[in-house]
PDB file of N, CA, C and O in Angstrom:
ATOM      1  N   UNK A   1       0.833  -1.178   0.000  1.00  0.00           N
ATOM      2  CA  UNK A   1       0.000   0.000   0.000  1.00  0.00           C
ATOM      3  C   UNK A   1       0.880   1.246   0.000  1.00  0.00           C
ATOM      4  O   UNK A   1       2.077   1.209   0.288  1.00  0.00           O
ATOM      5  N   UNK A   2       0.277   2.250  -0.309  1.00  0.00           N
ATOM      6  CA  UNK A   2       0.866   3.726  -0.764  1.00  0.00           C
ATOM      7  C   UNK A   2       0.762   4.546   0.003  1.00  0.00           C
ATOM      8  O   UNK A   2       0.737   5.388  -0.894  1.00  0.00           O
ATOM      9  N   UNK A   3       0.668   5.156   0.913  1.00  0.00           N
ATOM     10  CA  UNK A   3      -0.054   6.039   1.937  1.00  0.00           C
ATOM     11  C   UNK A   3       0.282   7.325   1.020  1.00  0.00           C
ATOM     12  O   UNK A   3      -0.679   8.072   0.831  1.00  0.00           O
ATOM     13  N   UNK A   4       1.399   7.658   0.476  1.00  0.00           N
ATOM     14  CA  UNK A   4       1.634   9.225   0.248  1.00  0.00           C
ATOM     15  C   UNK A   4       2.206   9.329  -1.139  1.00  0.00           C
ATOM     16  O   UNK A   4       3.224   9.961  -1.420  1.00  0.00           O
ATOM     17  N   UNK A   5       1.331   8.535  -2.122  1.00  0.00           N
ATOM     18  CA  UNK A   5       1.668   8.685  -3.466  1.00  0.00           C
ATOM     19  C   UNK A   5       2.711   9.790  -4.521  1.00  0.00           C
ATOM     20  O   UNK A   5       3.783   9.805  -5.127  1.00  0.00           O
ATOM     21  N   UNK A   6       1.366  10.734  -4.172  1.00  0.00           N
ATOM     22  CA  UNK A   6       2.164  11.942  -4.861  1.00  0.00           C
ATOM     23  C   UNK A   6       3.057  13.060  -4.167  1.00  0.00           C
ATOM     24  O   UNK A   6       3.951  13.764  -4.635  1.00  0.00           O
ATOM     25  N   UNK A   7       2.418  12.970  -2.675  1.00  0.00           N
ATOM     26  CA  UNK A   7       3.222  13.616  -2.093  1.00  0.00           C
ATOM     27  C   UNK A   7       4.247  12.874  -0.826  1.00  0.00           C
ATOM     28  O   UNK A   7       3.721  12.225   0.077  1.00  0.00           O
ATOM     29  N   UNK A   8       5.466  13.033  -0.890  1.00  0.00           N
ATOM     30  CA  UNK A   8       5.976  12.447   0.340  1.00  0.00           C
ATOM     31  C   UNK A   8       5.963  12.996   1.285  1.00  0.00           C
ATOM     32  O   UNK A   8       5.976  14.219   1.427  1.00  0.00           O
ATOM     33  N   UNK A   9       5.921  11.773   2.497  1.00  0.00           N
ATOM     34  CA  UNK A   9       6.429  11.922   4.039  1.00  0.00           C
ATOM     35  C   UNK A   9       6.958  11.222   4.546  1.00  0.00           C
ATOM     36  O   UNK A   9       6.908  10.013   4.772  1.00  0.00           O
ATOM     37  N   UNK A  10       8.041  12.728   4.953  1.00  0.00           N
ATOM     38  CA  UNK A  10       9.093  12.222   5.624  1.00  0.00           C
ATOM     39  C   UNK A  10       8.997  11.558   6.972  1.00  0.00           C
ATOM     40  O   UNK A  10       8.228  12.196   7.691  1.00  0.00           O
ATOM     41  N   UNK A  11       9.647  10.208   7.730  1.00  0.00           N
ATOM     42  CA  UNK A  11      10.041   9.931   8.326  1.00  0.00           C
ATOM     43  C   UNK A  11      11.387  10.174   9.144  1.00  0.00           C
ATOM     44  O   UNK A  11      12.503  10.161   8.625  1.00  0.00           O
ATOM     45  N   UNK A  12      11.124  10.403  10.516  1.00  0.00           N
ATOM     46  CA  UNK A  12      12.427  10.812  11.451  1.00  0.00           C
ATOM     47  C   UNK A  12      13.727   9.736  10.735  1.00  0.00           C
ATOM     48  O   UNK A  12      13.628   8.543  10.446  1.00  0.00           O
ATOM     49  N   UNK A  13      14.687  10.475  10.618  1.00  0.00           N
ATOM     50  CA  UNK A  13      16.060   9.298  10.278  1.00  0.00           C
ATOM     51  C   UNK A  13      16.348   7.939  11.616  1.00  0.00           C
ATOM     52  O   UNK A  13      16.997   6.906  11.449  1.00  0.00           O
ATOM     53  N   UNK A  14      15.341   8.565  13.409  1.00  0.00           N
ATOM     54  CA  UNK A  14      15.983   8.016  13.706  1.00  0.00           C
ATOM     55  C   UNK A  14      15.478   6.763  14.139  1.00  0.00           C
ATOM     56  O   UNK A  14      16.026   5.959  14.893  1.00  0.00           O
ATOM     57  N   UNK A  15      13.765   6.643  13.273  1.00  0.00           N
ATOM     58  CA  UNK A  15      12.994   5.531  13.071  1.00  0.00           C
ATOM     59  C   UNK A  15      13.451   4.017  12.886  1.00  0.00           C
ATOM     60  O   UNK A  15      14.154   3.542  11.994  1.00  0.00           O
ATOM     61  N   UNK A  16      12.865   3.403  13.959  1.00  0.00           N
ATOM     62  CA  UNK A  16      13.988   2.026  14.115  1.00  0.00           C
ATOM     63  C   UNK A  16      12.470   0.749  14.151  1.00  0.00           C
ATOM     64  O   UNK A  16      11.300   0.805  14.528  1.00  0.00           O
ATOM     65  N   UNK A  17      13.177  -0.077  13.656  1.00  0.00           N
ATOM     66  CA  UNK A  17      12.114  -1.199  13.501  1.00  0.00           C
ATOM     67  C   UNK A  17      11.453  -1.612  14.909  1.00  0.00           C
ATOM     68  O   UNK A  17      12.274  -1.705  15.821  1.00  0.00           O
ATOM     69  N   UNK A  18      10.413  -1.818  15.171  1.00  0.00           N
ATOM     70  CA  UNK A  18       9.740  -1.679  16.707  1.00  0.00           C
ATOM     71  C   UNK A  18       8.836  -0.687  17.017  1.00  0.00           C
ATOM     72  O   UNK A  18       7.721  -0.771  17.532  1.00  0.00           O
ATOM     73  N   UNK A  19       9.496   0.307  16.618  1.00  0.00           N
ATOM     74  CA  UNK A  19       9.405   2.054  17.130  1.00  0.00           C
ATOM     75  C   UNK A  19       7.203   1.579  16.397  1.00  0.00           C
ATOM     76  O   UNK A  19       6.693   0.904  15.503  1.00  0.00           O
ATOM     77  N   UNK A  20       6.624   2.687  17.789  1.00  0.00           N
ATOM     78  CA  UNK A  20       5.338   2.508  17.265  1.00  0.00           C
ATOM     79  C   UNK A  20       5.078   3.800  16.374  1.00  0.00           C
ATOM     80  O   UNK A  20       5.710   4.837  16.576  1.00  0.00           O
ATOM     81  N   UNK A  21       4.234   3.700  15.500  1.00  0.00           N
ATOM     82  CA  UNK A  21       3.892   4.823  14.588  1.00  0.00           C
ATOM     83  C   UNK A  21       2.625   5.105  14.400  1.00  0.00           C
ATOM     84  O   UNK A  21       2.039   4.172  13.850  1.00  0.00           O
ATOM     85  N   UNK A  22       1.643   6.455  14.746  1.00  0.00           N
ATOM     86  CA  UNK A  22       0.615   6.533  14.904  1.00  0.00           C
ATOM     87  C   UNK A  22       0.219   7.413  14.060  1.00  0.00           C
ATOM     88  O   UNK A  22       0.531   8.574  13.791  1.00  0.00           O
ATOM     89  N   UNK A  23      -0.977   6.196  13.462  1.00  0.00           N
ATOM     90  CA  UNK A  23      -1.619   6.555  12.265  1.00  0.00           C
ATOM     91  C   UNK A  23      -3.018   6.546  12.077  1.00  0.00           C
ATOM     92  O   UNK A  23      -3.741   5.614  11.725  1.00  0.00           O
ATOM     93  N   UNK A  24      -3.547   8.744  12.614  1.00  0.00           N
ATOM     94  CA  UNK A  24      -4.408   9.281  13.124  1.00  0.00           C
ATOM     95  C   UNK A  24      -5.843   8.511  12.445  1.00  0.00           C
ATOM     96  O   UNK A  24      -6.819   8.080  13.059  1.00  0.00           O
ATOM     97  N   UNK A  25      -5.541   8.518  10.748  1.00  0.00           N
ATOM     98  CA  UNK A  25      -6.732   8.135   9.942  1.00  0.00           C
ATOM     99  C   UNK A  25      -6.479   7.436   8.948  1.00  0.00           C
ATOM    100  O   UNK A  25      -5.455   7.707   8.321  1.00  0.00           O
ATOM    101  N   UNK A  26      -7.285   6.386   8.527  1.00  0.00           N
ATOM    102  CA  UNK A  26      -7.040   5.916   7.152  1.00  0.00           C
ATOM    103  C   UNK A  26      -8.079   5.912   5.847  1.00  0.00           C
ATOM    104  O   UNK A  26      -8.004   5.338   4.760  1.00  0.00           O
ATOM    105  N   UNK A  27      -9.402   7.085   6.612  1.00  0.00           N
ATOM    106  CA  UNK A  27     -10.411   6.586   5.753  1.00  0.00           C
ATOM    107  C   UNK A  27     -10.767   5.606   5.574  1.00  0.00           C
ATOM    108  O   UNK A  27     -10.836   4.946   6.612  1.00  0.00           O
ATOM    109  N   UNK A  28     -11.353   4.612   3.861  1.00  0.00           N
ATOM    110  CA  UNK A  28     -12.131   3.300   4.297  1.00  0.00           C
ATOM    111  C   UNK A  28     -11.118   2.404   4.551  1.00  0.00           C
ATOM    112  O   UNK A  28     -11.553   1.314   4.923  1.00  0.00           O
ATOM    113  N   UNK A  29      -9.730   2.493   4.470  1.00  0.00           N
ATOM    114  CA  UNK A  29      -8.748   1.087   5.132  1.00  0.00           C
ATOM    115  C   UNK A  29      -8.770   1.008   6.334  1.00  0.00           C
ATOM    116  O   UNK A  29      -7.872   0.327   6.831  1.00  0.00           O
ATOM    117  N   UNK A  30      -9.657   1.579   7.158  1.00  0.00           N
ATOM    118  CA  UNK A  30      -9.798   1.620   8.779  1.00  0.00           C
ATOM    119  C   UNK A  30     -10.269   0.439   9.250  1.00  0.00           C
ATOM    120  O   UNK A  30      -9.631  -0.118  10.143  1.00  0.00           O
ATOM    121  N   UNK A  31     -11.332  -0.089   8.794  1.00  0.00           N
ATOM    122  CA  UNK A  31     -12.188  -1.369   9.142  1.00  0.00           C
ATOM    123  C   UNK A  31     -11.002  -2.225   7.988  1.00  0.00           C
ATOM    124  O   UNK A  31     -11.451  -3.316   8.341  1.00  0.00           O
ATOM    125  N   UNK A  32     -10.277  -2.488   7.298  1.00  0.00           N
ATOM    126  CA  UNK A  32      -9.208  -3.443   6.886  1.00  0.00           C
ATOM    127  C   UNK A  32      -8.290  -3.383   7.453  1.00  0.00           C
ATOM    128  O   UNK A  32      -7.629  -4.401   7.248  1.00  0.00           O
ATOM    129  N   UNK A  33      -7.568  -2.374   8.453  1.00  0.00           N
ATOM    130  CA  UNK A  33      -7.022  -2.883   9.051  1.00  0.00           C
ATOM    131  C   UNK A  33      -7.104  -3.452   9.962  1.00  0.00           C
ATOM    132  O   UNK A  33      -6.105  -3.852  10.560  1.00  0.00           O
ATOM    133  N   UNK A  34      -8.449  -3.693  10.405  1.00  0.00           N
ATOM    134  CA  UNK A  34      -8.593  -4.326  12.045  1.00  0.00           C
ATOM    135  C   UNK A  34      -9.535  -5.817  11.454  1.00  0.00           C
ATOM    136  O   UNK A  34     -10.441  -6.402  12.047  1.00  0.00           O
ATOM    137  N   UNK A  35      -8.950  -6.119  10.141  1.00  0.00           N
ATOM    138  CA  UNK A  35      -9.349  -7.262   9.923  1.00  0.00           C
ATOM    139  C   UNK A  35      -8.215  -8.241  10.192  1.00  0.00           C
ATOM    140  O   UNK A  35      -7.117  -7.737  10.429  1.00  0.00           O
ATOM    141  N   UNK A  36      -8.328  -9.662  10.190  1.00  0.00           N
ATOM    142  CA  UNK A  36      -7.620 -10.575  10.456  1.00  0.00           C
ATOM    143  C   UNK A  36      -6.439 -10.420   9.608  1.00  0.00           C
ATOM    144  O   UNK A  36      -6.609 -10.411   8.389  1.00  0.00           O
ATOM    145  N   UNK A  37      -5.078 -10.279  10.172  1.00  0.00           N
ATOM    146  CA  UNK A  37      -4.102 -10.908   9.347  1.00  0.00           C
ATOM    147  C   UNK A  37      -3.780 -10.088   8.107  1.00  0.00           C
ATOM    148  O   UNK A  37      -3.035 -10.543   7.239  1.00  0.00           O
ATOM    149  N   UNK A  38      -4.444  -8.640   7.996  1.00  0.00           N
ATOM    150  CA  UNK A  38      -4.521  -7.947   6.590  1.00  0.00           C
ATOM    151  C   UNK A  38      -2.945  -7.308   6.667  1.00  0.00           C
ATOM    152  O   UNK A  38      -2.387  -6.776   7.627  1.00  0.00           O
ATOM    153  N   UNK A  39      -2.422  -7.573   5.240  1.00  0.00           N
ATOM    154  CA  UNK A  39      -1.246  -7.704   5.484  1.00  0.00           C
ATOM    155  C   UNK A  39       0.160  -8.156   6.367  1.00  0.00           C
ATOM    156  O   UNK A  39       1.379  -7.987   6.396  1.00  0.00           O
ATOM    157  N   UNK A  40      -0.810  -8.766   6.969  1.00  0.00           N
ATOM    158  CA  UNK A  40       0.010  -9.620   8.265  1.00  0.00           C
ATOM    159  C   UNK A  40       0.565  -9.052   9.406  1.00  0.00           C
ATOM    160  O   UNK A  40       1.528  -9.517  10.016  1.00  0.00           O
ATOM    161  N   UNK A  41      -0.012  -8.100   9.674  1.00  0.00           N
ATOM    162  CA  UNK A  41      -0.542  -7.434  10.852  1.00  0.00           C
ATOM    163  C   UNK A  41      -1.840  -8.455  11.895  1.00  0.00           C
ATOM    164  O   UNK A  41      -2.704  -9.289  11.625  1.00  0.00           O
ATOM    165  N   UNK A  42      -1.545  -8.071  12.613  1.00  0.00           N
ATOM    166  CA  UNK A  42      -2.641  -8.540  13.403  1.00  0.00           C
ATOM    167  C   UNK A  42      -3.942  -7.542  13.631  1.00  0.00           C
ATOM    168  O   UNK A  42      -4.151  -6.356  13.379  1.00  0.00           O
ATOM    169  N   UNK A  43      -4.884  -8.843  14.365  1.00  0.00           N
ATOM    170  CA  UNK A  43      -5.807  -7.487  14.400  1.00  0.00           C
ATOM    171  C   UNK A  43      -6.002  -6.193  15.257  1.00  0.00           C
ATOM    172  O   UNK A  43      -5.694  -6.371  16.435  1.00  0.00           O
ATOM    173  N   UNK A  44      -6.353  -5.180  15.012  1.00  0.00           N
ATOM    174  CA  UNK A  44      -6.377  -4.094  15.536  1.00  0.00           C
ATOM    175  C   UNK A  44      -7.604  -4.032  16.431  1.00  0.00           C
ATOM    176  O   UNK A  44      -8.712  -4.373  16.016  1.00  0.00           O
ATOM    177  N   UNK A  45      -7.314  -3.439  18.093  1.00  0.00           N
ATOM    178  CA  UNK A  45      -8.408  -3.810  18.633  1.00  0.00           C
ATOM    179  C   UNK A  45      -9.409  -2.118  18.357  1.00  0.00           C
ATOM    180  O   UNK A  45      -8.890  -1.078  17.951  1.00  0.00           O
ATOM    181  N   UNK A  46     -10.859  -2.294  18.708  1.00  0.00           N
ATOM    182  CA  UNK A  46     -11.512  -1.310  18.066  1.00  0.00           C
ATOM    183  C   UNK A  46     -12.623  -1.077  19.052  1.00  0.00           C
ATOM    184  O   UNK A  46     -13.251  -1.914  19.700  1.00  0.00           O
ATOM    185  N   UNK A  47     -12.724   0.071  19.036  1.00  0.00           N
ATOM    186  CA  UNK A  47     -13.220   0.930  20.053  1.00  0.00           C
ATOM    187  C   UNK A  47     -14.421   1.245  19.781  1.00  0.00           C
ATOM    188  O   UNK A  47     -13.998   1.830  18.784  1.00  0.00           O
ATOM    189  N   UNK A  48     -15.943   1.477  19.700  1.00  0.00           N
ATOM    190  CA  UNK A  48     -17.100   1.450  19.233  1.00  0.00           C
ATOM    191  C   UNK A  48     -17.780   2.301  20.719  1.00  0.00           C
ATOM    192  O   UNK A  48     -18.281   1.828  21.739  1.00  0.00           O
ATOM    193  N   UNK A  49     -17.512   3.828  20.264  1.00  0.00           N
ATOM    194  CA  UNK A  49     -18.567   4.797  21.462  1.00  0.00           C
ATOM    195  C   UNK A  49     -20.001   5.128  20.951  1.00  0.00           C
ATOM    196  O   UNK A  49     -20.778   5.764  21.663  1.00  0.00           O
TER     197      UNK A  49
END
């Protein structure tokens, strides 16, 4: 997946594998990511107020 096609973003240089990264919105990949295994991630737990 693409997050920033046409435009880039930058990442800190001093970003290390582990490091958590928070990612405010995804529009409709929101409910895919908190599906099983999507991209081999696990699932995302989900909050319903």
């Amino acid at each position: 997946d693409v997050m920033y096609e046409k435009t880039p973003y930058p990442l800190p240089l001093s970003l290390t594998i582990g490091d958590e990264v928070l990612i405010e919105g995804t529009g409709a990949y929101t409910t895919t990511y908190s599906a099983v295994a999507f991209n081999g991630f696990e699932p995302l737990r989900s909050y319903v107020i």
